[in-house]
C-alpha positions as CSV (number, residue, x, y, z in Angstrom):
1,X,-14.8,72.1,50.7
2,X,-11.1,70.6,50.4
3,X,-12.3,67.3,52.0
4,X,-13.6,65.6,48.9
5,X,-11.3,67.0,46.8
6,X,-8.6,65.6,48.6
7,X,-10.3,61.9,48.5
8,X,-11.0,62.1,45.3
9,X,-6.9,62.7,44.4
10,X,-6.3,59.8,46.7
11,X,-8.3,57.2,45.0
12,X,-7.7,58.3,41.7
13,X,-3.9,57.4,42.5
14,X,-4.8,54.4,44.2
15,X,-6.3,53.5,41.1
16,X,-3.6,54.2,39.2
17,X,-1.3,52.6,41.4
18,X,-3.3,49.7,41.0
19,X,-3.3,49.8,37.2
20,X,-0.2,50.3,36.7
21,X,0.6,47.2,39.1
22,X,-1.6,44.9,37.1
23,X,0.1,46.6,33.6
24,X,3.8,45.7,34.9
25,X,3.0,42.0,36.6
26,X,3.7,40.6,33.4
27,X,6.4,42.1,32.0
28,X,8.2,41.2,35.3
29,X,7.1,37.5,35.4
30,X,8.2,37.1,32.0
31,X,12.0,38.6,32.8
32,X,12.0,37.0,35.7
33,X,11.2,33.1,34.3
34,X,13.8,34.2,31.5
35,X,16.3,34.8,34.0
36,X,15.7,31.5,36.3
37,X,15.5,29.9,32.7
38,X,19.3,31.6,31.7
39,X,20.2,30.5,35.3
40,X,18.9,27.1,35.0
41,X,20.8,26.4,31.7
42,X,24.1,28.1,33.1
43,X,24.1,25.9,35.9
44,X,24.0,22.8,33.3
45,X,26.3,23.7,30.7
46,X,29.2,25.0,33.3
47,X,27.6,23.3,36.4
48,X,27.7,26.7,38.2
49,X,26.2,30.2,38.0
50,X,29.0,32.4,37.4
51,X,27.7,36.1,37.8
52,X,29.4,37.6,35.2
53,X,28.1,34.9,31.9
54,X,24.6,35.5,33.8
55,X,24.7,39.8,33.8
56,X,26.3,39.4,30.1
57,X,23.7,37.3,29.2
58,X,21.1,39.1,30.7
59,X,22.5,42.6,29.2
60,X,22.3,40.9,25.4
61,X,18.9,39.4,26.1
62,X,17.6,42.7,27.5
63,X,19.1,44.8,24.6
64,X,17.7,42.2,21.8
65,X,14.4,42.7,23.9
66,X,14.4,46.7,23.7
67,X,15.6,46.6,19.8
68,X,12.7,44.3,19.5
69,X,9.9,46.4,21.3
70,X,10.9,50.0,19.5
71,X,10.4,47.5,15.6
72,X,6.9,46.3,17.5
73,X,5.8,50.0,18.2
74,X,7.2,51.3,14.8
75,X,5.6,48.7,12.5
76,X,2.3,50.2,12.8
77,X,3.1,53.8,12.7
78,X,1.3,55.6,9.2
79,X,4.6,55.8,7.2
80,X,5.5,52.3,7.9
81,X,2.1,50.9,7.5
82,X,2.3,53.3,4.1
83,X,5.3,51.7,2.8
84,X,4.6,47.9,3.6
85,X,1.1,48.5,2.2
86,X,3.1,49.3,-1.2
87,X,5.7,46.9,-0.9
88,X,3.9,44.0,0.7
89,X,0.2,44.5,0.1
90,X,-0.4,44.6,3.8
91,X,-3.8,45.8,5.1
92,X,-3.9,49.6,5.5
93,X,-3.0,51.7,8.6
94,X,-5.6,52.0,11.3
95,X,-5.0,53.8,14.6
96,X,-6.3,50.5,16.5
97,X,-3.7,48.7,15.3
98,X,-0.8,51.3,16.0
99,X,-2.4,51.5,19.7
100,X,-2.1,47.7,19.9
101,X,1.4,47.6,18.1
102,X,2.4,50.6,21.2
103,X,1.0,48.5,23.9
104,X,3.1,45.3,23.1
105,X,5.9,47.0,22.3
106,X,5.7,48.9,25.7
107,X,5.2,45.1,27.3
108,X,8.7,44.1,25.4
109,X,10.3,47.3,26.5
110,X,9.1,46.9,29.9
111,X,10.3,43.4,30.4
112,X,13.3,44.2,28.7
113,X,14.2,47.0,31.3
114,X,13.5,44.5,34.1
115,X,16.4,41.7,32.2
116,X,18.9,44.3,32.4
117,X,17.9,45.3,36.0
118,X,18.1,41.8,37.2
119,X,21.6,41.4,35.2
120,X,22.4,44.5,37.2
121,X,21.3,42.8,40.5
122,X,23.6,40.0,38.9
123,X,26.6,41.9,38.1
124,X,27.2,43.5,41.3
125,X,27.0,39.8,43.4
């Protein structure tokens, strides 16, 4: 009676695994290319990768990147939608949009966390 209980649970977290896989390729290929990009224009300005400028610039790209996702995800929340409505005659608030606004502010959050990983990784070289 177990038996297909137990497979069940194991492909629901495959699934999972998978999704969230596919959910966080992105976020990582975009810190990534922004950290061979930092690298790359390091390397021409002071003709060498020093570790340090690369982890501080990765720390303030990462940090500008979380600050960034938390305004995405708060712009469409009811009271903000409320007041730029008034202010700005924006369209009204609509729970597709705040789900939308979450999502790509969880991307920019996501890849965010990933720049200040890698300026970790860079930091400790």
């Amino acid at each position: 009676m177990n038996a297909p209980i137990v497979l069940d649970w194991k492909n629901q977290m495959r699934e999972n695994a998978r999704l969230a896989l596919k959910y966080l390729k992105k976020p990582f290929l975009a810190a990534s290319a922004i950290a061979l990009v930092d690298s790359f224009a390091l390397s021409l300005i002071l003709r060498r990768v020093p570790s340090d400028y690369l982890a501080l610039t990765l720390f303030f790209q990462g940090g500008l990147g979380l600050i960034i996702g938390v305004g995405i995800s708060l712009s469409s929340t009811p009271s903000v939608s409320n007041v730029s409505e008034r202010l700005f005659g924006t369209s009204p608030w609509s729970r597709d949009a705040e789900k939308h606004a979450e999502r790509v502010g969880w991307k920019w959050l996501i890849a965010s966390a990933f720049l200040i990983a890698i300026g970790l990784m860079a930091s400790a070289i």
